[in-house]
C-alpha positions in Angstrom: 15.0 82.5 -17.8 13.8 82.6 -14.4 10.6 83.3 -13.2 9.5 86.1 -11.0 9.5 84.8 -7.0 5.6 85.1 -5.7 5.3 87.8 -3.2 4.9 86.2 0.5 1.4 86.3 2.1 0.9 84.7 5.5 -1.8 81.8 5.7 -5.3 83.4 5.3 -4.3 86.5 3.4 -6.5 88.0 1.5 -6.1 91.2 -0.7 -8.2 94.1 0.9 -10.9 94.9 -1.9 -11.2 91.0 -1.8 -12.0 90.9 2.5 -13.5 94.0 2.4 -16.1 92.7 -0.3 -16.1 89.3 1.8 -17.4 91.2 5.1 -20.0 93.3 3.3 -23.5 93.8 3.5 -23.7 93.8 0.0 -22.1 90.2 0.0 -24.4 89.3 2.7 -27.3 90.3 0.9 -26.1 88.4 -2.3 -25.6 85.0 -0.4 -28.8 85.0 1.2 -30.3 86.1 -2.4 -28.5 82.8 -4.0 -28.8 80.8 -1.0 -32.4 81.0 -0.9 -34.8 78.1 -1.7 -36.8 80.6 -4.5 -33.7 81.4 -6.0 -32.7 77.5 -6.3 -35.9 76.7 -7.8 -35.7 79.4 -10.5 -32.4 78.2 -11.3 -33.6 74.9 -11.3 -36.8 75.2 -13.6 -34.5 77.4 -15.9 -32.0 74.9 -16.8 -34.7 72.1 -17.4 -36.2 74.5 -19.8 -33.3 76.1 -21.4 -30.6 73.4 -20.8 -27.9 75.0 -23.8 -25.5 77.5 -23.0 -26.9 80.6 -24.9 -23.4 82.6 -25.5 -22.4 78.7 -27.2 -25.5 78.2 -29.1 -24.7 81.8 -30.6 -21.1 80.7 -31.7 -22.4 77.4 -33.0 -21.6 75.4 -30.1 -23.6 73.1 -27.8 -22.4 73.2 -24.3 -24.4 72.1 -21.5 -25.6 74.7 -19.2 -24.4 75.0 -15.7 -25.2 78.4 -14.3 -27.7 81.2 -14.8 -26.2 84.3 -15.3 -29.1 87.7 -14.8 -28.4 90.0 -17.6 -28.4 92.4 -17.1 -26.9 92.6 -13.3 -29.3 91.3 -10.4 -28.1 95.3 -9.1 -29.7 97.1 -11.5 -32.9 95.4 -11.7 -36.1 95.8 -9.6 -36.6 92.8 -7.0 -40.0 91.8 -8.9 -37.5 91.1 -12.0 -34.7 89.0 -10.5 -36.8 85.5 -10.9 -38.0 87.0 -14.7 -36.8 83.8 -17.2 -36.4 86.8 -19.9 -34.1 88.3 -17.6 -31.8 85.2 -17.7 -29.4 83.1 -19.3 -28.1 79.9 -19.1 -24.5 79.6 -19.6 -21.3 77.0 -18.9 -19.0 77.6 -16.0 -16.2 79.5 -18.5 -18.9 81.6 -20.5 -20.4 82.8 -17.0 -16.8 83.4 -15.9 -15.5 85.5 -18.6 -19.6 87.6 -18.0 -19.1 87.9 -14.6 -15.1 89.2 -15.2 -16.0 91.8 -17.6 -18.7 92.7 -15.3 -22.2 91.9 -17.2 
């Protein structure tokens, strides 16, 4: 059976929500959040500490750790909280993607 043909998009396309998100402040203000040098070192003294993936470890599983996923959301916490290690979680690159998709 044959597949369905891929819409054409010229080089560089980029679905509005997706370029309008891109050009934001709010997207400014999140790079230069994870960009900083606090915000690496958090992340940095977090996975020495707490090297597991915690979704994993609760399904029995030990996965190394690669990201540190706030929960809940950096947006709905108070600045003083965003560096909180009881406000975090260490989790592997597909755990922290399926979070991030279904928004936590």
């Amino acid at each position: 059976m044959p597949s369905k043909p891929q819409p054409y998009r010229p080089p560089g396309y980029r679905p509005p929500s997706t370029a309008a998100y891109q050009s934001s402040p709010e997207r400014r203000a999140d790079m230069k959040f994870y960009n900083s040098a606090a915000w690496h070192a958090t992340r940095h003294a977090f996975l020495k500490r707490f090297p597991l993936c915690a979704t994993c470890e609760q399904e029995g599983r030990a996965t190394k750790a690669t990201e540190v996923h706030h929960h809940p959301k950096r947006k709905l916490l108070p600045p003083s909280e965003w560096h909180n290690f009881e406000r975090l979680q260490g989790q592997c690159k597909s755990c922290h993607s399926k979070a991030t998709r279904r928004g936590e």
